[in-house]
mmCIF entry with sequence, helices, sheets and N, C-alpha, C, O atoms, coordinates in Angstrom:
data_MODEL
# 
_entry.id   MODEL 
# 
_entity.id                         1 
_entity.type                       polymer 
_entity.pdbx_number_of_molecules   1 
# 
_entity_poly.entity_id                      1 
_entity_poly.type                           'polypeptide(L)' 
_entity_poly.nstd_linkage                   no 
_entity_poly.nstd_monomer                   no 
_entity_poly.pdbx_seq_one_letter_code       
;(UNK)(UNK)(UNK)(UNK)(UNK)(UNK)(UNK)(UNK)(UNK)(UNK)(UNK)(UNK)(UNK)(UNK)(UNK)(UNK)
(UNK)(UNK)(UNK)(UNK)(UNK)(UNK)(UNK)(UNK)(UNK)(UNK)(UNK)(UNK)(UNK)(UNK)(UNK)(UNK)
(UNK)(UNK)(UNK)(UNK)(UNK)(UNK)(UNK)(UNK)(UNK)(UNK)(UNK)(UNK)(UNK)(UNK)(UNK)(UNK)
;
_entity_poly.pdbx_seq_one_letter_code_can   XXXXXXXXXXXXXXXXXXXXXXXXXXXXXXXXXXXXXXXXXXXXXXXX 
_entity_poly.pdbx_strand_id                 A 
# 
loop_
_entity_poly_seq.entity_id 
_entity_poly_seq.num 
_entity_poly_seq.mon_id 
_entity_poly_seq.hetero 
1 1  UNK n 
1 2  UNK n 
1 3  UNK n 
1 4  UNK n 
1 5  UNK n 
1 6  UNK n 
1 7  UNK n 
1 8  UNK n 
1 9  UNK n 
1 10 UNK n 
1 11 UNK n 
1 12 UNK n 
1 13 UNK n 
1 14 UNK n 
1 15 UNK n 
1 16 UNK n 
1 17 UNK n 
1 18 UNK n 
1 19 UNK n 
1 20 UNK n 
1 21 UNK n 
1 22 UNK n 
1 23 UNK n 
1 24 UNK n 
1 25 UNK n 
1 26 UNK n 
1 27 UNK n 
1 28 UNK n 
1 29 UNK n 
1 30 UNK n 
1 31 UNK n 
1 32 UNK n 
1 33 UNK n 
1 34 UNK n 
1 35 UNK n 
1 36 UNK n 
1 37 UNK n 
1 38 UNK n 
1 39 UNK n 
1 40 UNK n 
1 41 UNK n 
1 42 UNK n 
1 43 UNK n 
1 44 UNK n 
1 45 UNK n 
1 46 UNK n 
1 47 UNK n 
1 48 UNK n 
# 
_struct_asym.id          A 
_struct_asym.entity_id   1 
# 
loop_
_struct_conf.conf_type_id 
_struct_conf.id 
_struct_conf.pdbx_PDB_helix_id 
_struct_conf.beg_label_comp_id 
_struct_conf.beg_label_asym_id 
_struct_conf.beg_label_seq_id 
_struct_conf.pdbx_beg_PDB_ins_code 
_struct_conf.end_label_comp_id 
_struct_conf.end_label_asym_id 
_struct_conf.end_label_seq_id 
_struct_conf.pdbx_end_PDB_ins_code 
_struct_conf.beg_auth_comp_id 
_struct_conf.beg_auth_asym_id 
_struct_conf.beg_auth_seq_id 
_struct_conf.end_auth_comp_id 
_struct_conf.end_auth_asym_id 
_struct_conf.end_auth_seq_id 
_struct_conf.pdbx_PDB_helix_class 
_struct_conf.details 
_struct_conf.pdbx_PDB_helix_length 
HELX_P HELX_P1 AA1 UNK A 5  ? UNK A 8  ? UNK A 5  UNK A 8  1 ? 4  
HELX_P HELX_P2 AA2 UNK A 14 ? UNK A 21 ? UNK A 14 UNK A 21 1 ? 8  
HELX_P HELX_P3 AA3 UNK A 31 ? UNK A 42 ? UNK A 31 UNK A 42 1 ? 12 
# 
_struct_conf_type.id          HELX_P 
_struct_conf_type.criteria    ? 
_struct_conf_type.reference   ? 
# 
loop_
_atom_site.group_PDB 
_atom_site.id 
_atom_site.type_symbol 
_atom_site.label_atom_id 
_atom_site.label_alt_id 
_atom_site.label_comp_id 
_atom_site.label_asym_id 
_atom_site.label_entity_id 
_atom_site.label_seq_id 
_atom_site.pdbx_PDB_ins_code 
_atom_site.Cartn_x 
_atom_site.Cartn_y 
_atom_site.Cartn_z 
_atom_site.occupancy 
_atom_site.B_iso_or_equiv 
_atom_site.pdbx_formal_charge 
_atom_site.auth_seq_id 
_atom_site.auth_comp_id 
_atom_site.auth_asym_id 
_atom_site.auth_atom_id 
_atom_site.pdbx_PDB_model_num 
ATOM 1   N N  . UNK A 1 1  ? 81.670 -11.143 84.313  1.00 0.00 ? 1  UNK A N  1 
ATOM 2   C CA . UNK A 1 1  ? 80.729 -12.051 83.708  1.00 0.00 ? 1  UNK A CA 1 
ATOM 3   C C  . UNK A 1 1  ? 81.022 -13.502 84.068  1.00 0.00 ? 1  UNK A C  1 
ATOM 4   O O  . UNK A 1 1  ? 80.137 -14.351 83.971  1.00 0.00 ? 1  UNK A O  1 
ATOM 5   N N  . UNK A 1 2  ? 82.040 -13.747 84.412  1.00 0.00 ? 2  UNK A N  1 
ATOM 6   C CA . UNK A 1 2  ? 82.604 -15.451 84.944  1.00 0.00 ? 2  UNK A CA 1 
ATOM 7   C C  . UNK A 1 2  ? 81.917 -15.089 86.073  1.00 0.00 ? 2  UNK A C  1 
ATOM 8   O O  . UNK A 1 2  ? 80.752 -15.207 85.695  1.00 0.00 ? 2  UNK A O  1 
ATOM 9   N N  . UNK A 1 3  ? 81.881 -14.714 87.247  1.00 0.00 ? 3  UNK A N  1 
ATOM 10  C CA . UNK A 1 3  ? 80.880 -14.895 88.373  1.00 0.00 ? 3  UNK A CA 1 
ATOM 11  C C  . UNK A 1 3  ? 79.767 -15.616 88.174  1.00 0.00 ? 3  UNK A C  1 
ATOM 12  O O  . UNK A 1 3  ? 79.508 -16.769 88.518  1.00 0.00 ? 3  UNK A O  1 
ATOM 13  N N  . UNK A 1 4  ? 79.014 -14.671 87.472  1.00 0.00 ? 4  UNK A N  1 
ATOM 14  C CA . UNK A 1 4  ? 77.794 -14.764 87.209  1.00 0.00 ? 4  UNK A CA 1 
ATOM 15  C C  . UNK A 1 4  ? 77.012 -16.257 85.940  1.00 0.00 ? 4  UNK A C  1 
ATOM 16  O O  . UNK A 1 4  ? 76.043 -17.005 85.814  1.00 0.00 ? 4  UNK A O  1 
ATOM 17  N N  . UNK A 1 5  ? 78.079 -15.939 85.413  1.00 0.00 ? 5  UNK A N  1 
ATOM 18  C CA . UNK A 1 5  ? 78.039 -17.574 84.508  1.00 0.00 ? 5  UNK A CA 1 
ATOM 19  C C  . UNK A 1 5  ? 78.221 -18.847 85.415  1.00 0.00 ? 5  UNK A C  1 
ATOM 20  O O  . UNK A 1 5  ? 77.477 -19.827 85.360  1.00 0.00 ? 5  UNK A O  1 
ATOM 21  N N  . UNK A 1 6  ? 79.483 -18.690 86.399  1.00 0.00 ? 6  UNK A N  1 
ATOM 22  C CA . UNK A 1 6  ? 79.272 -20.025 87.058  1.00 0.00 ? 6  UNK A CA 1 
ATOM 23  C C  . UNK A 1 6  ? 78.446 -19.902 87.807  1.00 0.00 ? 6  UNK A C  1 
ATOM 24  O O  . UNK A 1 6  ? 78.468 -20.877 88.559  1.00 0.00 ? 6  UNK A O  1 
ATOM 25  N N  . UNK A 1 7  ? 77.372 -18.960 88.159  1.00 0.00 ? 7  UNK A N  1 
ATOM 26  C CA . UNK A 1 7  ? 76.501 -18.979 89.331  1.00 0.00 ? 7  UNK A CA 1 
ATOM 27  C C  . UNK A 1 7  ? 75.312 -19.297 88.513  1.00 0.00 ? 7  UNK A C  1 
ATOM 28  O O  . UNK A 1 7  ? 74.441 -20.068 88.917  1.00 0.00 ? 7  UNK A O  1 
ATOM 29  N N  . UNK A 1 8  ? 75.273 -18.716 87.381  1.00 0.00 ? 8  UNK A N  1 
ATOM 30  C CA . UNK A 1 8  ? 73.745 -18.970 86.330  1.00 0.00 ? 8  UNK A CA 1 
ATOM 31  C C  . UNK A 1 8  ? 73.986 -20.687 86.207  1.00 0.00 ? 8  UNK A C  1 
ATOM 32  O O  . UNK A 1 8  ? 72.957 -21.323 86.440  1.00 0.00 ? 8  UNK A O  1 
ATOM 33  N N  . UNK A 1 9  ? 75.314 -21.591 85.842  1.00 0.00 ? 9  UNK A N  1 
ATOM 34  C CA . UNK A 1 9  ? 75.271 -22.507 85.232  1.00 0.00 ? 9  UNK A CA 1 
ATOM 35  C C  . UNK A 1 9  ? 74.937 -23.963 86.725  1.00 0.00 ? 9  UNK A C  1 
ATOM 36  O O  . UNK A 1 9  ? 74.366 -25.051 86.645  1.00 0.00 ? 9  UNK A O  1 
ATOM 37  N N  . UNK A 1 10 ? 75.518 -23.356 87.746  1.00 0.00 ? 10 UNK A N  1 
ATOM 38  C CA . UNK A 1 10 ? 75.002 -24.372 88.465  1.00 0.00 ? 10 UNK A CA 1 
ATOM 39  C C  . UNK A 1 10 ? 75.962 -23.972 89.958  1.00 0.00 ? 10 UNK A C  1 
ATOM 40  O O  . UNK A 1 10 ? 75.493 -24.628 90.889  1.00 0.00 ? 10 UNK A O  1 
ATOM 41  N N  . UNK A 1 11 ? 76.695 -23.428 90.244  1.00 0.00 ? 11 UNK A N  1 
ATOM 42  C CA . UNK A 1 11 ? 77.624 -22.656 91.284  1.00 0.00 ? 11 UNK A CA 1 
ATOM 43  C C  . UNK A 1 11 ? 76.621 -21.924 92.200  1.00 0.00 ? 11 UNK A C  1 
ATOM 44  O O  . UNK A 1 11 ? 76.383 -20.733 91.996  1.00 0.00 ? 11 UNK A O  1 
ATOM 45  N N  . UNK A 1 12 ? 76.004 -22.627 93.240  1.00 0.00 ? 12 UNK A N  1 
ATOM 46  C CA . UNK A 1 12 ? 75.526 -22.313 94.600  1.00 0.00 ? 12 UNK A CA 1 
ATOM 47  C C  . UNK A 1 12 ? 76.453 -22.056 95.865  1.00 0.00 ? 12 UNK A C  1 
ATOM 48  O O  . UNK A 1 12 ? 76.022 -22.158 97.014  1.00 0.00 ? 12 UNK A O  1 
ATOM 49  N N  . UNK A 1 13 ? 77.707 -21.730 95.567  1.00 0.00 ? 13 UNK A N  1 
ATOM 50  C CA . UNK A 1 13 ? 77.956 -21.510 96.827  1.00 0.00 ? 13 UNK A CA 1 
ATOM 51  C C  . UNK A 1 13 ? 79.622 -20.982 96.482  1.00 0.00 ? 13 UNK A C  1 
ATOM 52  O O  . UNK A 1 13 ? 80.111 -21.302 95.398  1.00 0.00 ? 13 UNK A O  1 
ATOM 53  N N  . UNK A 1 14 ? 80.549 -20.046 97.620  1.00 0.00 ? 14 UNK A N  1 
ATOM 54  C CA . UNK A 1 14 ? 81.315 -19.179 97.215  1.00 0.00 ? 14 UNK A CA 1 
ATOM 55  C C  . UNK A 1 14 ? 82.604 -20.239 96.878  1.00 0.00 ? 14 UNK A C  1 
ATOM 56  O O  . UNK A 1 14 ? 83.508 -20.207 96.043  1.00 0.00 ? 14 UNK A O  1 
ATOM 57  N N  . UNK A 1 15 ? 82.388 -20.784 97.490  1.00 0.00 ? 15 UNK A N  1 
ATOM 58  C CA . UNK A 1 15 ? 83.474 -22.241 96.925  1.00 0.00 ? 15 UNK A CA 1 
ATOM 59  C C  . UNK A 1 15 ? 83.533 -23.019 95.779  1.00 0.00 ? 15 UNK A C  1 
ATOM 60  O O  . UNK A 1 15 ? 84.470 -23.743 95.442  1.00 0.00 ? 15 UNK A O  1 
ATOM 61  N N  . UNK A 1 16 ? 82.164 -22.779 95.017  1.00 0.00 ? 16 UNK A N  1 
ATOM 62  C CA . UNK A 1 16 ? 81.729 -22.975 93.631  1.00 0.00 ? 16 UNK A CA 1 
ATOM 63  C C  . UNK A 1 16 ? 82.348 -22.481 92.638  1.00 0.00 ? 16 UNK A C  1 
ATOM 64  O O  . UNK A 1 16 ? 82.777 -22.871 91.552  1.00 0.00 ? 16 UNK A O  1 
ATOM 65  N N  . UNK A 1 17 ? 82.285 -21.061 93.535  1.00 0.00 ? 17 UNK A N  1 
ATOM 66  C CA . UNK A 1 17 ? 82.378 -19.950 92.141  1.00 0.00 ? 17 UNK A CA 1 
ATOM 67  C C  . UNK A 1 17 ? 83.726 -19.836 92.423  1.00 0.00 ? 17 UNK A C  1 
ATOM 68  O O  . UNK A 1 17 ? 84.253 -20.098 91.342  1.00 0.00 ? 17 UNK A O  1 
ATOM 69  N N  . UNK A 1 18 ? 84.623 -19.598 93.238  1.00 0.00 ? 18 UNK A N  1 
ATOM 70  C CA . UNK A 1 18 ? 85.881 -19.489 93.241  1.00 0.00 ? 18 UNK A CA 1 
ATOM 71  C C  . UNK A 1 18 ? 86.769 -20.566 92.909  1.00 0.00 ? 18 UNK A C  1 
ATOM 72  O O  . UNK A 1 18 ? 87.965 -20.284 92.837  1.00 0.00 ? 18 UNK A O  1 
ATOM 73  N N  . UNK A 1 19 ? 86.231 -22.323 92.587  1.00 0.00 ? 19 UNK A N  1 
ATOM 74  C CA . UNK A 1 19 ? 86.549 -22.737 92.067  1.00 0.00 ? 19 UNK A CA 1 
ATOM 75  C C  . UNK A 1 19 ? 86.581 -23.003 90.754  1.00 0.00 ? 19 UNK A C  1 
ATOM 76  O O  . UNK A 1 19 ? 87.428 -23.764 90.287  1.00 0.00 ? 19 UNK A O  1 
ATOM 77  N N  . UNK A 1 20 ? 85.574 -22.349 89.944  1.00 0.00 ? 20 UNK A N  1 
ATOM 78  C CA . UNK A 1 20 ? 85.373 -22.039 88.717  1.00 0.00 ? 20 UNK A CA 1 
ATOM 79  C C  . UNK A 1 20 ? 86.158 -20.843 88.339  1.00 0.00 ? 20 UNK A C  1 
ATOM 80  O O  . UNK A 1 20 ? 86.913 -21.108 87.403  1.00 0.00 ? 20 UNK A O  1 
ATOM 81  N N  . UNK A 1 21 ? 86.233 -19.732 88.707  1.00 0.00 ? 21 UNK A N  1 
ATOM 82  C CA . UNK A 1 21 ? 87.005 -18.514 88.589  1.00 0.00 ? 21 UNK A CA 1 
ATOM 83  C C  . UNK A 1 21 ? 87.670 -18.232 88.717  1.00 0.00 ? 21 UNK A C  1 
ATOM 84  O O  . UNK A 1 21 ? 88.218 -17.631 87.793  1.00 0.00 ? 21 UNK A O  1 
ATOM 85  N N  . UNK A 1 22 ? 88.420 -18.376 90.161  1.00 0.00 ? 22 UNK A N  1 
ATOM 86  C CA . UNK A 1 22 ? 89.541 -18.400 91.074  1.00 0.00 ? 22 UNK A CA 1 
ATOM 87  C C  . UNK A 1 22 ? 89.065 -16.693 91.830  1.00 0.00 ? 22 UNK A C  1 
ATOM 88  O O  . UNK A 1 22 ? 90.076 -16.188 92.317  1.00 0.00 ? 22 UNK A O  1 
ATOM 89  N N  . UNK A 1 23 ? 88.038 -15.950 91.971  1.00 0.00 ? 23 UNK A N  1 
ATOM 90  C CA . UNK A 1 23 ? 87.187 -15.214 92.673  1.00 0.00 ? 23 UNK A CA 1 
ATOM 91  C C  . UNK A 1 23 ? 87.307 -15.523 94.356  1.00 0.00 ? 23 UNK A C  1 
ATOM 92  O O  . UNK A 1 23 ? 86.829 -16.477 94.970  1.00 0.00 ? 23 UNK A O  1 
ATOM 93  N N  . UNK A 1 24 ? 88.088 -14.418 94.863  1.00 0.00 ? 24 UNK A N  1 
ATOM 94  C CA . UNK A 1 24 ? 88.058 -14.547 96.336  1.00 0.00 ? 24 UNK A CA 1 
ATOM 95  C C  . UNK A 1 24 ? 89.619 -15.172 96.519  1.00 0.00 ? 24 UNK A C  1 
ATOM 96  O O  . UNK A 1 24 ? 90.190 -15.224 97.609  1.00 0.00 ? 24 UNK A O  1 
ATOM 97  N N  . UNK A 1 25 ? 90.056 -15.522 95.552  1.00 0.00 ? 25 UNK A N  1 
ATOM 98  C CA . UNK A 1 25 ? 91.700 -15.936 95.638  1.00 0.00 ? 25 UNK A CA 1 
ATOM 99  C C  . UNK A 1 25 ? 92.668 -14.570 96.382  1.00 0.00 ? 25 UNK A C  1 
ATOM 100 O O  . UNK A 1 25 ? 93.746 -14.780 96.938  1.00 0.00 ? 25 UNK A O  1 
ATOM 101 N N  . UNK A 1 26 ? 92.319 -13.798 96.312  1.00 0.00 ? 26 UNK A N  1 
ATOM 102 C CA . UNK A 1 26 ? 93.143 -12.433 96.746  1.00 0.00 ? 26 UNK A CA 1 
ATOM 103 C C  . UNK A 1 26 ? 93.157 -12.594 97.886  1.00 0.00 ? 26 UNK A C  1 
ATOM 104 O O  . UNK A 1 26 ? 93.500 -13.496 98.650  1.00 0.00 ? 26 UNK A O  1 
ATOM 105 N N  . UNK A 1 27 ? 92.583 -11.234 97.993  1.00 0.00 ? 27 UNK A N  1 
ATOM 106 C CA . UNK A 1 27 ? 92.181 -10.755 99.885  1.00 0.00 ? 27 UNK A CA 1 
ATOM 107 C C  . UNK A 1 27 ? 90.655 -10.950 100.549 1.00 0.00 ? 27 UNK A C  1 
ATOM 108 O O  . UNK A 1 27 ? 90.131 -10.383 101.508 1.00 0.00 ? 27 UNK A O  1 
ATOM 109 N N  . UNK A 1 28 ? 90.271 -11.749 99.849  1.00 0.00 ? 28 UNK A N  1 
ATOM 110 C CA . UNK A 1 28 ? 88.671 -12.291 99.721  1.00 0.00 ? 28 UNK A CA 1 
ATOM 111 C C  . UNK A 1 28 ? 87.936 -11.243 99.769  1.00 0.00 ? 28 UNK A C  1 
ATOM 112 O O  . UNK A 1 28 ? 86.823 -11.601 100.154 1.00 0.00 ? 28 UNK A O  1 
ATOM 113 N N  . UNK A 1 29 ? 87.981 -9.581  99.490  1.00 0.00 ? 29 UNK A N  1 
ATOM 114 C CA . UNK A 1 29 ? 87.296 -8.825  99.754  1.00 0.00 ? 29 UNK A CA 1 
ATOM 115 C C  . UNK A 1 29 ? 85.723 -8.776  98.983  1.00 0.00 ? 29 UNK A C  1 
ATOM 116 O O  . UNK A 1 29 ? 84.825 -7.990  99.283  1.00 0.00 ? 29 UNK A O  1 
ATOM 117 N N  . UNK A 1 30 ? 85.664 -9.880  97.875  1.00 0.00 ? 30 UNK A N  1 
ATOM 118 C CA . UNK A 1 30 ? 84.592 -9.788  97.094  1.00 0.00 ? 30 UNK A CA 1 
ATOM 119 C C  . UNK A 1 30 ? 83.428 -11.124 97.565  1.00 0.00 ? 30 UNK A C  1 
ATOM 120 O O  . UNK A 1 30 ? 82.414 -11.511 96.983  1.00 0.00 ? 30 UNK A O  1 
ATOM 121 N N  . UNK A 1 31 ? 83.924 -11.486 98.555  1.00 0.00 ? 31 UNK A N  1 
ATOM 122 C CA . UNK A 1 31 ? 83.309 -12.666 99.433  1.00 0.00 ? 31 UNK A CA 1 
ATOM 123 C C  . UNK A 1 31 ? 82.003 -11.776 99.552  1.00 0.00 ? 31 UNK A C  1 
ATOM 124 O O  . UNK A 1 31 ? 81.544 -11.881 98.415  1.00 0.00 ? 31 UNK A O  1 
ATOM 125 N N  . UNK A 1 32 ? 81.436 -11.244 100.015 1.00 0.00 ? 32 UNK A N  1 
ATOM 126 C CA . UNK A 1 32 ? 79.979 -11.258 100.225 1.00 0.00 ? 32 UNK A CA 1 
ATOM 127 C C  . UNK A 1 32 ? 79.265 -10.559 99.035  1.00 0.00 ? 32 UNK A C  1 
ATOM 128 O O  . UNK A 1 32 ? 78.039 -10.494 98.951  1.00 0.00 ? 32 UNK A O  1 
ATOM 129 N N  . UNK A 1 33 ? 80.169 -10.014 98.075  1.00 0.00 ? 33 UNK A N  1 
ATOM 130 C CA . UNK A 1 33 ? 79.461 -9.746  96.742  1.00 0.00 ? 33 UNK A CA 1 
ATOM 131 C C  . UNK A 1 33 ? 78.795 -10.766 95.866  1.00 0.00 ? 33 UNK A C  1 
ATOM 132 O O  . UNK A 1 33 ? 77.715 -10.834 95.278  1.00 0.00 ? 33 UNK A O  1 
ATOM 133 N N  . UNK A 1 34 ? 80.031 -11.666 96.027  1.00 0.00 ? 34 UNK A N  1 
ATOM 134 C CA . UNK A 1 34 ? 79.408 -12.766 95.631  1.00 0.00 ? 34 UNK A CA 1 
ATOM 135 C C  . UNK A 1 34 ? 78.569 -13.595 96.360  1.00 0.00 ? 34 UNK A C  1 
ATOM 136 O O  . UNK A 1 34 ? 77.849 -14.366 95.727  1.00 0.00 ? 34 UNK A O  1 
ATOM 137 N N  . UNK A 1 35 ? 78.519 -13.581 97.755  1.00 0.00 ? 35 UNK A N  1 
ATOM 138 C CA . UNK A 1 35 ? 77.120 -14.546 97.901  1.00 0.00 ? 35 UNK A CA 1 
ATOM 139 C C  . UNK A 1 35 ? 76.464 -13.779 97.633  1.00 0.00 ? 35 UNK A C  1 
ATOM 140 O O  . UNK A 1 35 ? 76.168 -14.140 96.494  1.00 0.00 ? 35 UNK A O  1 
ATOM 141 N N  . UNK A 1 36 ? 75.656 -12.423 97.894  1.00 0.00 ? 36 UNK A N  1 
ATOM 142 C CA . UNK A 1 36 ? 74.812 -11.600 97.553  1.00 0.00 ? 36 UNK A CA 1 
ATOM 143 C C  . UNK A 1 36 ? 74.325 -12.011 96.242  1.00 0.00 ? 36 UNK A C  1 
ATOM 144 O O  . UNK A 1 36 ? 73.113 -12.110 96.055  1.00 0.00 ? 36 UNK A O  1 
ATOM 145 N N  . UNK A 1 37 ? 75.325 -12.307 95.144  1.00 0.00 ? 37 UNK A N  1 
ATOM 146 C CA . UNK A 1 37 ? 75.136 -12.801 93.545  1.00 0.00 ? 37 UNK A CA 1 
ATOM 147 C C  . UNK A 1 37 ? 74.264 -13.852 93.893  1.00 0.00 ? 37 UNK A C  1 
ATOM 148 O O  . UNK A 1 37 ? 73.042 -13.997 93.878  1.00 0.00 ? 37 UNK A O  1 
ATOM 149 N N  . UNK A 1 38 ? 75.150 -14.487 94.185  1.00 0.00 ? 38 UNK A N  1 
ATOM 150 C CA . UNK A 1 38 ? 74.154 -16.321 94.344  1.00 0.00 ? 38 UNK A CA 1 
ATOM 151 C C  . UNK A 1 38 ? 73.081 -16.250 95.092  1.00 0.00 ? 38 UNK A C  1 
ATOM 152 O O  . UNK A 1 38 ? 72.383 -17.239 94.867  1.00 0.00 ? 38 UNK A O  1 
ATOM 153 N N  . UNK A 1 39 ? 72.437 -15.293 96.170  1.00 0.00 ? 39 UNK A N  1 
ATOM 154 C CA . UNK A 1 39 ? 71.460 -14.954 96.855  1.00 0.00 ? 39 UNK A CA 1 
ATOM 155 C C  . UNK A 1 39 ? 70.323 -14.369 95.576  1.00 0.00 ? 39 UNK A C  1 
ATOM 156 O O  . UNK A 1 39 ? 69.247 -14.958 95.485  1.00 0.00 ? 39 UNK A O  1 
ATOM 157 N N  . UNK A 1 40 ? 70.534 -13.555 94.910  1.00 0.00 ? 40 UNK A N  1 
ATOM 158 C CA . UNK A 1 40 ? 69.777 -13.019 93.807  1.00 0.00 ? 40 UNK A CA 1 
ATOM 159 C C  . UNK A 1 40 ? 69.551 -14.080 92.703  1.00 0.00 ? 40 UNK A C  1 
ATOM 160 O O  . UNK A 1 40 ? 68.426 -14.156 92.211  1.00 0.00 ? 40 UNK A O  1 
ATOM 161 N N  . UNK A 1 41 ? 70.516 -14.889 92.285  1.00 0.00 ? 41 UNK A N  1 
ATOM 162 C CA . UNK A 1 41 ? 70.785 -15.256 90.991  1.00 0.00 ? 41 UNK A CA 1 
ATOM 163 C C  . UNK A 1 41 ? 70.030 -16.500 91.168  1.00 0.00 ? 41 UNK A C  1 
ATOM 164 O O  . UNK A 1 41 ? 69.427 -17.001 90.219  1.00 0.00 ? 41 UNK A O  1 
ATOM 165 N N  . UNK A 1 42 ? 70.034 -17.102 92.514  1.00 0.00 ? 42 UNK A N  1 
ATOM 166 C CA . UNK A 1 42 ? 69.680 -18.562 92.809  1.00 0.00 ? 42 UNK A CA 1 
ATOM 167 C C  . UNK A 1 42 ? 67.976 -18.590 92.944  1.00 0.00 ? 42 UNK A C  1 
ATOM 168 O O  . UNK A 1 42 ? 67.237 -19.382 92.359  1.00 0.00 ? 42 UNK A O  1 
ATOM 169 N N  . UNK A 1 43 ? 67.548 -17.468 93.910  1.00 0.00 ? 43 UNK A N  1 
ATOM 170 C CA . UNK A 1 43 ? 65.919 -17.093 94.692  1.00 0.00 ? 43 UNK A CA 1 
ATOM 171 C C  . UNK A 1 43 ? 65.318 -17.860 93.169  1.00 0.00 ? 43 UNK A C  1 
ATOM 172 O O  . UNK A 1 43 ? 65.785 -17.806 92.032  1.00 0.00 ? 43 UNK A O  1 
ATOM 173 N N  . UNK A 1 44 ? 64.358 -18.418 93.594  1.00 0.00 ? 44 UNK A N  1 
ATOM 174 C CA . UNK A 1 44 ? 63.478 -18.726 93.229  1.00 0.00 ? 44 UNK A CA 1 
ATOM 175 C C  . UNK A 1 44 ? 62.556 -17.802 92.047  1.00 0.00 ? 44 UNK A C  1 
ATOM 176 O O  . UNK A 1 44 ? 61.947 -18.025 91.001  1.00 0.00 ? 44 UNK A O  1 
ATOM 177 N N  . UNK A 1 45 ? 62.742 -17.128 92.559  1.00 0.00 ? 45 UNK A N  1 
ATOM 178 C CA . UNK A 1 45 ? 62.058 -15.664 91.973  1.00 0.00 ? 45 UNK A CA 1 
ATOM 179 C C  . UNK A 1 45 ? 62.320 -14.990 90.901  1.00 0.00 ? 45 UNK A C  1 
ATOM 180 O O  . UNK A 1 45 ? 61.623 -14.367 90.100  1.00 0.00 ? 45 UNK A O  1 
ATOM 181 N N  . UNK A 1 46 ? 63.869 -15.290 91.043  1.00 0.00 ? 46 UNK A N  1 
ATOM 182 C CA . UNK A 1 46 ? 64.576 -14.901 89.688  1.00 0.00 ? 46 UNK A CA 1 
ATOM 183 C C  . UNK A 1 46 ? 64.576 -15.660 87.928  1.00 0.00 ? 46 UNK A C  1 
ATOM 184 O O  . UNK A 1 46 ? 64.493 -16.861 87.672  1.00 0.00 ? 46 UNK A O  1 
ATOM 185 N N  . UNK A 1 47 ? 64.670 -14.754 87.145  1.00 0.00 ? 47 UNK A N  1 
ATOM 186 C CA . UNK A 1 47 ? 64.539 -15.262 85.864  1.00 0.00 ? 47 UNK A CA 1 
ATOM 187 C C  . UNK A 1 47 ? 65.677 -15.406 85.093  1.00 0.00 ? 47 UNK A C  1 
ATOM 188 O O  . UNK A 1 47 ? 66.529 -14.569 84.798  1.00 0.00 ? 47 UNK A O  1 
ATOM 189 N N  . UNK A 1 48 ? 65.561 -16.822 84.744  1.00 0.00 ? 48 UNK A N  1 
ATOM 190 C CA . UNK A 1 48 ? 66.771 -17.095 83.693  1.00 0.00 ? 48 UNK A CA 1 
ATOM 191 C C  . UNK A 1 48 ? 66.959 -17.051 82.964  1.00 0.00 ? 48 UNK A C  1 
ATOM 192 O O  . UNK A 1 48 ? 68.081 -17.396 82.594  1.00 0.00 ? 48 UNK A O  1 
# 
């Protein structure tokens, strides 16, 4: 749910969110999960 909160609150980009979270600190294996997040979460299209 921290992903997604710093991405709902204003976190556009994976450097956002991993500075809010510390997400991708490992072995970065969750690197394109999370842009995928911010790809969905950000679109225009989507509801907040």
């Amino acid at each position: 749910m921290d992903i997604i909160n710093a991405i709902v609150n204003g976190a556009t980009t994976v450097a956002e969110v991993k500075k809010q979270t510390y997400a991708t600190m490992g072995s970065g294996c969750c690197t394109q999960q999370i842009e995928r997040l911010i790809e969905c979460l950000c679109s225009p299209d989507s509801e907040k």
